[in-house]
Structures are given as structure tokens and as C-alpha cells.
C-alpha positions in Angstrom: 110.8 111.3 104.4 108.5 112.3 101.9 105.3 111.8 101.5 102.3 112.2 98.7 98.7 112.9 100.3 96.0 112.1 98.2 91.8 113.2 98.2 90.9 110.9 95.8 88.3 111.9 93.6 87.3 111.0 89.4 86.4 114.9 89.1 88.8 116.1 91.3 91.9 114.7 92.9 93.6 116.6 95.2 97.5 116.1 95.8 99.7 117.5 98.3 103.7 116.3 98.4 105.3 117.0 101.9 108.9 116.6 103.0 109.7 115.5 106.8 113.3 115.8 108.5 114.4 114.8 111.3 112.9 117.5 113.1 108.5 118.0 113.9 108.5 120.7 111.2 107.0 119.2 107.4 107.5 121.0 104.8 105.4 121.6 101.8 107.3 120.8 98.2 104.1 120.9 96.0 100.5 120.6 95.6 97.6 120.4 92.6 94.5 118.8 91.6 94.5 116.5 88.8 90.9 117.8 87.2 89.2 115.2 84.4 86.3 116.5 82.0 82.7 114.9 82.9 82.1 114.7 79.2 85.1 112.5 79.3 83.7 108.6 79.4 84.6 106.7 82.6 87.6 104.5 81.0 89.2 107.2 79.6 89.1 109.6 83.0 90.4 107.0 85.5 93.1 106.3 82.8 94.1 109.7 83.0 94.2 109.6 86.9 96.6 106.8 86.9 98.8 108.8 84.7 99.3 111.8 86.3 99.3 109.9 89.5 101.8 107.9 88.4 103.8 110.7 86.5 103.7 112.9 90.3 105.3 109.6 91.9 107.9 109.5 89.3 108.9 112.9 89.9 108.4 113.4 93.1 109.8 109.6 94.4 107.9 109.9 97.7 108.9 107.2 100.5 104.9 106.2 100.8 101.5 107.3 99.3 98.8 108.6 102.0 95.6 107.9 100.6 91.9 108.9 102.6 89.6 105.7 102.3 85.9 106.2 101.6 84.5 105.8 104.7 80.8 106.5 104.0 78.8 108.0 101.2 75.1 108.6 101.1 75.0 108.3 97.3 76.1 105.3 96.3 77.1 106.1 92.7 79.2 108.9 94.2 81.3 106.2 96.6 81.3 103.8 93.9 83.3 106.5 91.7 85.5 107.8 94.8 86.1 103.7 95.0 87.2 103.4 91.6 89.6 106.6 91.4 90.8 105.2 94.3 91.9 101.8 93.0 93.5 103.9 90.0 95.4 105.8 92.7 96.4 102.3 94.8 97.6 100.5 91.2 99.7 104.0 90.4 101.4 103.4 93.8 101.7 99.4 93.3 103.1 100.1 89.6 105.6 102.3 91.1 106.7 100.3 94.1 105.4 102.8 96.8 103.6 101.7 99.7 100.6 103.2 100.7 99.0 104.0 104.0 95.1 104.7 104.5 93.4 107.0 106.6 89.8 107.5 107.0 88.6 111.6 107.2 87.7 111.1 111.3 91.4 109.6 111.7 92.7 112.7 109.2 90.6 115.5 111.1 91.1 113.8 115.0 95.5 114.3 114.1 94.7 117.7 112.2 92.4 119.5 114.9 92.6 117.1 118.0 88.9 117.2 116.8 87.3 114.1 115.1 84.1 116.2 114.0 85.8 119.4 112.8 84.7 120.9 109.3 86.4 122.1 106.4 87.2 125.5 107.6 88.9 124.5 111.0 90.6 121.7 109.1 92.1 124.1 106.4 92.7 126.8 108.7 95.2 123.9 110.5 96.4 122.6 107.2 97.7 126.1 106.4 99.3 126.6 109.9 101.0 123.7 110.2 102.5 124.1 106.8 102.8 127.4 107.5 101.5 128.9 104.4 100.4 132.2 103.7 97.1 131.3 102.3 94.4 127.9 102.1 95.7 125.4 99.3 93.3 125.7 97.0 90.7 123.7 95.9 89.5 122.5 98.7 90.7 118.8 97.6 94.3 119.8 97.5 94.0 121.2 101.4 92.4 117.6 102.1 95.1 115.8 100.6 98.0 117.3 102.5 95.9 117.1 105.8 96.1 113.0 105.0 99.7 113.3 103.9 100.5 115.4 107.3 98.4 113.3 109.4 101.0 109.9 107.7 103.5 112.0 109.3 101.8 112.8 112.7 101.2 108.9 112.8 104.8 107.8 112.0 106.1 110.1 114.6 104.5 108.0 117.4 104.3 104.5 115.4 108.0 104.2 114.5 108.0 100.0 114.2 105.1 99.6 111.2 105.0 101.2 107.7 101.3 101.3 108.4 
């Protein structure tokens, strides 16, 4: 099964493609950050989000998308935007015909760390182990998008009847 995480953000959005066999281990096959320009207007940066969202699912053909939700924001201008990259990401994955599975940051850190509360250093740390790669994914965004893609494939290991 594989799988393509997603932090979904207009500035930054982090991806992370992982592969799962039939055994616990996942394995990474790629990750990036697609980056857009501030002095870019609105339009034209979620645009570009869909298309290299929709170019990774072309070449990657994952079996789902795992996307985090927004789950709160003190600044509302910065949830709406995280709001509307993510709708870019979600029509991407409906233009492709991939399903996609949502998971809010307490669900993705409580199946990283055990640890609904834990912060970005324990989560990376984790990331990094259970991919077992020799350094933290980097930016920060592309570590938080394969903790949601691994934490799709934590949840499918004990939720084998739904595509969630």
C-alpha cells in the first residue's frame, strides 16, 4: 500500500510518500515541500498547489491521500488559508480518483508518540525512527506530513474493514 501524507499549507506544503507491505515495517519512497512565492497572488498560488499535488499523485499512484485537518487556529486568516490549500489538496485527490483519509495533529501525534501533547521535536525524532532514516526530513512540514501518512498506516493496521 502506498500512501501520500500531506501538511497542507499555501506557503509550504509538506509531502511525504510511504510504501507499506505486508509486514509492520513502512518504507519511505520520497518526500518535498511544494514552496509558493508570497508575492504570488492567492489564485495563482493555490493553482500551483493543485498542480504539483496532482503531478506527485500521478507519479507516485498512491492507494489513498492522508491529509491533517485544521483542527484549530488562533488567527483566523491563517486557518482560512490552511483551509483553502487544503481544498486544493482534497480536489487534486478527487481529480485523480484517490481517496483520502483525515487526521487531526492530536490523532497524528497520539499514533506517532503514544503522546497526544507531544511537540515537534519528539514527533520528528519518531518520524525519523520509524522510517528509519539517518537524519529529520526537512522542513519541518515534510516530517509532519509523513507522520500523517505513517499514522494512515498505523490506523489501517487495526481498522482493516473501512477505507477511513
Amino acid at each position: 500500500m502506498t500512501v501520500l501524507g500531506i501538511d497542507p499549507g499555501i506557503a509550504r506544503c509538506g509531502w511525504g510518500v510511504v510504501e507499506k507491505n505486508t509486514s509492520a515495517s513502512i518504507k519511505t519512497i520520497d518526500f518535498g515541500c511544494v514552496v509558493t512565492l508570497s508575492t504570488t497572488d492567492e489564485a495563482t498560488r493555490l493553482s500551483q498547489l493543485y498542480s504539483e499535488i496532482l503531478n506527485l499523485l500521478k507519479k507516485y499512484k498512491p492507494d489513498v491521500v492522508a491529509v491533517e485537518k485544521l483542527f484549530f487556529a488562533a488567527n483566523a486568516k491563517t486557518a482560512l488559508t490552511v483551509g483553502q490549500a487544503r481544498g486544493a489538496i482534497l480536489v487534486a485527490a478527487g481529480t485523480a480518483g484517490v481517496s483520502v483519509a483525515s487526521f487531526t495533529p492530536l490523532e497524528v501525534k497520539q499514533a506517532i508518540t503514544g503522546y497526544g501533547r507531544a511537540d515537534k521535536v519528539q514527533m520528528q525524532r519518531m518520524v525519523t525512527k520509524t522510517l528509519g532514516l539517518s537524519k529529520t526530513p526537512q522542513p519541518d512540514d515534510t516530517a509532519d506530513a509523513l507522520a500523517v501518512a505513517i499514522t494512515y498506516c498505523f490506523m489501517k493496521r487495526y481498522d482493516r474493514s473501512t477505507n477511513r
